[in-house]
N, C-alpha and C positions, 0 to 999 in steps of 0.2 A: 453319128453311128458309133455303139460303144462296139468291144472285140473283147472276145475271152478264151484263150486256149485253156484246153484241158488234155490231158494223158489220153484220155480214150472216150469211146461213146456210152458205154457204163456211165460215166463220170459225168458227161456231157447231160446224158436224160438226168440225172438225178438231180442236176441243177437247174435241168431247164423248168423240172416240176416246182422245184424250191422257187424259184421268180413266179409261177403261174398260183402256186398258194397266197404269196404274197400279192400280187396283185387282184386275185379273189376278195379274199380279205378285206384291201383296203374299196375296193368297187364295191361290194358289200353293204360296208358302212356307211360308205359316200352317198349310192344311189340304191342302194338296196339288190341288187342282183349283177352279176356276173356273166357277159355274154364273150363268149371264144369261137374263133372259128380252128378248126385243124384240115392242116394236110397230112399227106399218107406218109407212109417210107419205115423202115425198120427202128431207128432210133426214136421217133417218135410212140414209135407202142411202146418200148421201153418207157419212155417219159408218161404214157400215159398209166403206165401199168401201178408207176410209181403212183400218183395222182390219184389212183382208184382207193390205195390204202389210207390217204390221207381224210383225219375227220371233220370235213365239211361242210358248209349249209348248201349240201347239193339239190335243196329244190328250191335255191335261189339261183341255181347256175344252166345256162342257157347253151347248148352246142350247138354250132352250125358246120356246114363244110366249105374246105378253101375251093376245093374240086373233086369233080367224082367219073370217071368213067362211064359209056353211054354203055349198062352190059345187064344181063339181068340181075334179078335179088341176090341170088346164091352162089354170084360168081366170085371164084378167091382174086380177082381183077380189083373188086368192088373195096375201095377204105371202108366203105361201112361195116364190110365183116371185120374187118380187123378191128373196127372202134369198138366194137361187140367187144370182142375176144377181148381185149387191151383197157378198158375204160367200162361198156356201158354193161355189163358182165358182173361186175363185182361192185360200183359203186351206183349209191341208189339215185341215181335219177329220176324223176318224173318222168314218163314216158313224153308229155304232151312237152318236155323242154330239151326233146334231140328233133333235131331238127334235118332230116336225111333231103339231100337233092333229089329230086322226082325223075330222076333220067331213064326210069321204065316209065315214065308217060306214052301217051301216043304223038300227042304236040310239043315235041324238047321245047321248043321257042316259047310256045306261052307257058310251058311248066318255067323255063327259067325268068320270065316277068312274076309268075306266079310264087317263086323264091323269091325273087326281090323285095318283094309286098310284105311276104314273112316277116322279113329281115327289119323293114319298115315297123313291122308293126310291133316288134321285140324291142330293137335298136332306136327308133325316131325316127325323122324323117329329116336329113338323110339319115342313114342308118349308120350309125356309128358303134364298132365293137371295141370291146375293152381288151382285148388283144386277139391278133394274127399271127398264126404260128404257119411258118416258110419253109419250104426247103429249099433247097438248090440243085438242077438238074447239073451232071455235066458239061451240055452243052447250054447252059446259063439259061434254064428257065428255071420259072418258081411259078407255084400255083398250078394251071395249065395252060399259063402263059407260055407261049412256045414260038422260037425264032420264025419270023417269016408269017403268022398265023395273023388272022384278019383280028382275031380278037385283042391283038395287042393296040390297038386304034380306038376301040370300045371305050370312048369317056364319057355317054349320056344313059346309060345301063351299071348297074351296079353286079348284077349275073348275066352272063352271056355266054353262048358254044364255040368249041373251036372245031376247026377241023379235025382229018384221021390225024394221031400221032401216036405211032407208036402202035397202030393195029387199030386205034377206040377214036370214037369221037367224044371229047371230054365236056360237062359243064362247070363253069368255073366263076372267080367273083373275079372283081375288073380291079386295073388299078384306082381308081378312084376310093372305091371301099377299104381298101389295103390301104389306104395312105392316110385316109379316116379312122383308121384305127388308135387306141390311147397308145397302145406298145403292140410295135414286130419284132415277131421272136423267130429270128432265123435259127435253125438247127440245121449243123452242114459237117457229116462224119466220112470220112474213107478218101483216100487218096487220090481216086478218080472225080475228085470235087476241086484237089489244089488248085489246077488253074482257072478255072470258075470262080471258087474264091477271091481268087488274087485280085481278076476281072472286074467283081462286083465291089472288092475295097477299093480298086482304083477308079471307081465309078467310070470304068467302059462302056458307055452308052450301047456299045453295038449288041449287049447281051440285054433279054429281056429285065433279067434279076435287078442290072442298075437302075430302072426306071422306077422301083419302087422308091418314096419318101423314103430319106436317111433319118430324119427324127423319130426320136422314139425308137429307135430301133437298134436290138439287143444280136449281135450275133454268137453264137454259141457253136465252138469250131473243137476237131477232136487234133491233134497233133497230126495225123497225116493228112487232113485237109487242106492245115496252114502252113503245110511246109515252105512254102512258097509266099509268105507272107515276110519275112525278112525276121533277122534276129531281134527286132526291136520291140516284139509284143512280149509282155509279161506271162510267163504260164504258171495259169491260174492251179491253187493244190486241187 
């Protein structure tokens, strides 16, 4: 697991987009398309917004979702509006290459097999993405992997539901497919994350976040995150 502080989340999105270009790029060339899944949260729009300006072969590039809220279409609950606003808004994507979780279904459980199939049928079988972009909960979840939640057991489904958290019931991808991933690209800003952080550098199994695979995986941290990280990480300009 590599570590990068940066001065603030400004700083933090811009880089995080600069590592998602470059591994576009190189996925690209390699196999001909780019598949990402994202999670929600504030500094991620930021990152994405960046992403949107960059000139891309975006209808070789695939989105999927890490999780999504059980809520209707138009709700500001929903990441999907925000991928809108942030990403699907300004650059061109093919429509047929976003990829939204069905969580206004009538059947969550077969729409979320009927994700996974997708994902299948995009990624291979298993379905392997070219990167997982993370965040980190306070109380140490990532994805809607959330302490305590049945869905953290989930290891022969690649999408599966959790319980209420937080008011919603969420659909989410499992660790299996997180750990299937080429690169995780944790994004983790604001001070209310230090000791979660800490948590997850010190691989405290008792938080969901440490159970994701450490290889491959890039954390991008903003100074008030890592304060609690020790003087020994380098801060990156």
């Amino acid at each position: 697991m590599q570590i990068e502080v940066h001065p603030d989340d400004d700083i933090v999105a811009r880089k995080a987009a600069s590592v998602i270009v470059a591994d576009l790029r190189s996925a690209v060339a390699a196999r001909g398309r780019f598949i990402m899944a994202v999670s929600g949260g504030r500094t991620p729009w930021q990152m994405l917004r960046v992403l949107a300006d960059e000139g891309l072969p975006w209808e070789r590039v695939h989105i999927f979702q890490v999780d999504e809220r059980v809520a209707p279409a138009d709700d500001p609950d929903r990441n999907l509006m925000h991928l809108r606003e942030s990403l699907l808004d300004y650059a061109p994507l093919p429509p047929g290459n976003i990829h939204a979780m069905p969580v206004d279904a009538a059947d969550l459980s077969l729409a979320a097999k009927q994700y996974a199939a997708t994902l299948r049928e995009i990624a291979g079988t298993p379905a392997v993405l070219d990167l997982a972009h993370l965040g980190l909960g306070p109380d140490g979840h990532t994805a809607s992997l959330v302490p305590g939640d049945p869905a953290l057991d989930v290891l022969d489904a690649d999408v599966t539901l959790s319980g209420p958290y937080q008011g919603r019931r969420r659909m989410t991808l499992t660790f299996p497919i997180i750990d299937r991933a080429r690169r995780i690209l944790w994004l983790v800003t604001g001070g209310e994350k230090a000791d979660a952080l800490a948590r997850l550098c010190n691989g405290d199994r008792s938080i969901p976040a440490s159970h994701v695979c450490r290889d491959h995986a890039l954390i991008l941290a903003d100074r008030a995150a890592a304060e609690r990280l020790g003087r020994n990480l380098k801060m990156e300009a």
